[in-house]
C-alpha positions in Angstrom: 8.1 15.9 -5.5 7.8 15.2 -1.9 10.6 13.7 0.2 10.4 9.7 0.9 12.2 8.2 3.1 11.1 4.1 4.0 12.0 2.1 6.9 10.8 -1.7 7.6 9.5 -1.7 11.2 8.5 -4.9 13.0 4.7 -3.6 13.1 3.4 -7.0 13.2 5.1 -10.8 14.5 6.5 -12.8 11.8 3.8 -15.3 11.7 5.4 -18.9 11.8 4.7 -20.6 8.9 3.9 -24.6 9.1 5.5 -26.4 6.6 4.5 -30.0 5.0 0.8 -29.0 4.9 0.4 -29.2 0.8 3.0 -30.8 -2.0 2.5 -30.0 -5.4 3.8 -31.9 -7.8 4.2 -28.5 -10.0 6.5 -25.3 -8.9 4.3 -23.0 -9.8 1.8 -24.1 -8.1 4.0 -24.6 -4.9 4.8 -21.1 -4.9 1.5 -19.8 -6.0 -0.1 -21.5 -2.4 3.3 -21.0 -0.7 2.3 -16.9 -1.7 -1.7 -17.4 -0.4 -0.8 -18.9 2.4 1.9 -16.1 2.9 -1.2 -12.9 3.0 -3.8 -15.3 4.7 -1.1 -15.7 7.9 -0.8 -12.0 7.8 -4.2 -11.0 6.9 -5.8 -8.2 9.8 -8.9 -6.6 10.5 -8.8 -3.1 10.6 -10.0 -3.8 15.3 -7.1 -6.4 15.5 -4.5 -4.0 13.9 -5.5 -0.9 16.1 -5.7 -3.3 19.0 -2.0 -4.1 18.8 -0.5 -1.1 17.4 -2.5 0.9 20.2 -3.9 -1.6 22.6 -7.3 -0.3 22.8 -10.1 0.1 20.3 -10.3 3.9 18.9 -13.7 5.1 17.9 -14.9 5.6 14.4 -15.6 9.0 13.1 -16.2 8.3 9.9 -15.3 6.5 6.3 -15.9 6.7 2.7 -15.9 3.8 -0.1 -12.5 4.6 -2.6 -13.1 2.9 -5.8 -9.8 3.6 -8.1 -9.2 1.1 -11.3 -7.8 -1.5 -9.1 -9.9 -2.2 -6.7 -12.4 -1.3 -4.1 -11.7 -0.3 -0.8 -13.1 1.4 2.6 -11.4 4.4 4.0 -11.9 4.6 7.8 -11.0 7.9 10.0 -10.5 6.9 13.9 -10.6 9.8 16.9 -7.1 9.5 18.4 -7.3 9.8 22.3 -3.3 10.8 22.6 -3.7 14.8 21.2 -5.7 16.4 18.6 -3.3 16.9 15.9 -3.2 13.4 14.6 -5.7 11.4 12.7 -5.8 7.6 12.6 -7.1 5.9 9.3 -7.3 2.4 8.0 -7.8 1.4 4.1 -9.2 -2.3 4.2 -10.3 -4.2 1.1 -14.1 -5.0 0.7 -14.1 -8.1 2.3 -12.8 -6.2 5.7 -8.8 -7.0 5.7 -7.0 -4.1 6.3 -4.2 -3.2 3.5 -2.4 0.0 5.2 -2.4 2.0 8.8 -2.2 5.5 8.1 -1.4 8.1 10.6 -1.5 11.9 10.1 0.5 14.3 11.9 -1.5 18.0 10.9 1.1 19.9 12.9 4.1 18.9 10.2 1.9 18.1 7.3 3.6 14.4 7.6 2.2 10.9 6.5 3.3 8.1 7.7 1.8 5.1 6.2 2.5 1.1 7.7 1.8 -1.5 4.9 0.2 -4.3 7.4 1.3 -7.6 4.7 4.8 -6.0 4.1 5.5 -4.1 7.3 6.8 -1.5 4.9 6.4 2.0 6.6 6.6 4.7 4.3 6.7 8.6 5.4 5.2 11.4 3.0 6.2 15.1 4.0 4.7 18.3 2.3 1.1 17.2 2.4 -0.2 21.0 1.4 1.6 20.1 -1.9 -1.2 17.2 -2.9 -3.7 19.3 -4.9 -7.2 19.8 -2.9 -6.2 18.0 0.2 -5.5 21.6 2.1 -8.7 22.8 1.0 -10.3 19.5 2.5 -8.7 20.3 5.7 -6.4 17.6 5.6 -8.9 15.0 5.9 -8.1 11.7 3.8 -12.1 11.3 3.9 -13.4 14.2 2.8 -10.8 14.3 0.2 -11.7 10.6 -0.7 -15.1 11.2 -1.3 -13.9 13.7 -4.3 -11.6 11.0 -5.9 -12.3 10.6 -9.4 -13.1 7.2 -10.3 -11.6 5.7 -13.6 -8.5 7.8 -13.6 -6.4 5.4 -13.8 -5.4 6.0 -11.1 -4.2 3.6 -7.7 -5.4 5.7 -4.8 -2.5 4.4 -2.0 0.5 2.3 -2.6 2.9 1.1 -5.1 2.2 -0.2 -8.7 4.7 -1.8 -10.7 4.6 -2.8 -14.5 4.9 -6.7 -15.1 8.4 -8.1 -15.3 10.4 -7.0 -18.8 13.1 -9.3 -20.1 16.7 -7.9 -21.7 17.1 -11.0 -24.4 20.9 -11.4 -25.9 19.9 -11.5 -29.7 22.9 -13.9 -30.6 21.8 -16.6 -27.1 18.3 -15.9 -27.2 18.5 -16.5 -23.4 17.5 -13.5 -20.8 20.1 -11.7 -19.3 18.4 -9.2 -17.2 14.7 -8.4 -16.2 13.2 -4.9 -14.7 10.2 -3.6 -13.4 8.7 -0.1 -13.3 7.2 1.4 -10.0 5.5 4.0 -8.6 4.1 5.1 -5.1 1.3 7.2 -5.1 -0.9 8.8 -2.2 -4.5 9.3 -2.7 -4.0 9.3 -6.4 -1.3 11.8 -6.8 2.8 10.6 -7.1 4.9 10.5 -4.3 7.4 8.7 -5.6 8.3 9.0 -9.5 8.1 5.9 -12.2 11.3 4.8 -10.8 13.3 0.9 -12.3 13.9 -2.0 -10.2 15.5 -5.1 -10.9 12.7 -7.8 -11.0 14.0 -9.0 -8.0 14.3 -5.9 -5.9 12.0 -2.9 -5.3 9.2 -2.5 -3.5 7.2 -5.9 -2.0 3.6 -7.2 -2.8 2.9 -3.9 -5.3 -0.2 -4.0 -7.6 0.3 -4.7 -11.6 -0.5 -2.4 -14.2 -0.1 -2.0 -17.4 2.5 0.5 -19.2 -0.7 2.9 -19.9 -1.5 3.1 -16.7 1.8 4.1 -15.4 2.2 8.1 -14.9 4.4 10.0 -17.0 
């Protein structure tokens, strides 16, 4: 299993939020717009992301739709002006917002991967590991284009099983809650199934079910 290591990094502002703009009488439904409002502040395009992170636009050399049993999404490979052993990539949704910066360092076979909502930045070492990614000369695209769809599979990022509850049989009240997650990297595992606390773990993951989670 590769070696992870993950470090918040102040990628993007905190975007002030303004408060007093909706009351709802219900609080779930407070925290459900509290929680939109939350990704629509911090929603980029893939140009105003590489604009701040690199202060220039970087030119496209090519992309590739990723369709994985969660979603849909647009891979994009950029030409890096700084040297010639890294490759720039963004992985935006459909409608254009960009979910992760991805930057590839060929020379160590490193990943390093900036979740734009989260600011999460997670590194990924001993890429010749990842089954045909060598062979597609370590281009995300080209290795993209062969992902199998309906796997089962998420293609980047973490997925988490919903919440599950510890009851005490005598109280019948819940005394504990967990999660299960897992971080995977063009469809392979990264990081194994791994509990959290319900409350801790990784931020803003996807939900699957117990089927879909890797063994």
């Amino acid at each position: 299993m590769n070696k992870f290591k993950k470090i918040t990094l102040g990628l993007l502002g905190a975007a002030l939020l303004t408060t007093g703009l909706y009351s709802c009488s219900n609080d779930n439904e407070t925290v459900d717009v509290q929680q939109t409002e939350n990704k629509t502040m911090h929603a980029r395009t893939a140009t105003s992301v590489l604009k701040q992170y690199y202060g220039s636009d970087l030119r496209v050399l090519s992309s590739v739709k990723i369709v994985d049993d969660l979603g849909s999404y647009i891979l994009t490979k950029y030409a890096y002006p700084v040297n010639d052993f890294t490759d720039v990539y963004t992985l935006t949704d459909t409608k254009g917002e960009i979910e992760f910066l991805i930057e590839l360092d060929k020379r160590v076979e490193r990943i390093k991967s900036t979740n734009v909502f989260t600011s999460e930045v997670d590194f990924s070492s001993n890429l010749g590991n990842i089954k045909g990614l060598k062979d597609a000369n370590f281009d995300l695209v080209s290795f993209g284009i062969r992902f199998p769809i309906g796997s089962g599979l998420r293609f980047w990022g973490w997925s988490c099983t919903p919440n599950e509850y510890i009851t005490n049989e005598l109280t019948n009240e819940d005394v504990g809650c967990f999660r299960t997650c897992v971080y995977m990297i063009m469809g392979q595992v990264d990081v194994s199934p791994t509990t959290y606390p319900c409350d801790g773990g990784p931020e803003t993951p996807r939900i699957v079910g117990p089927d879909k989670m890797p063994k």
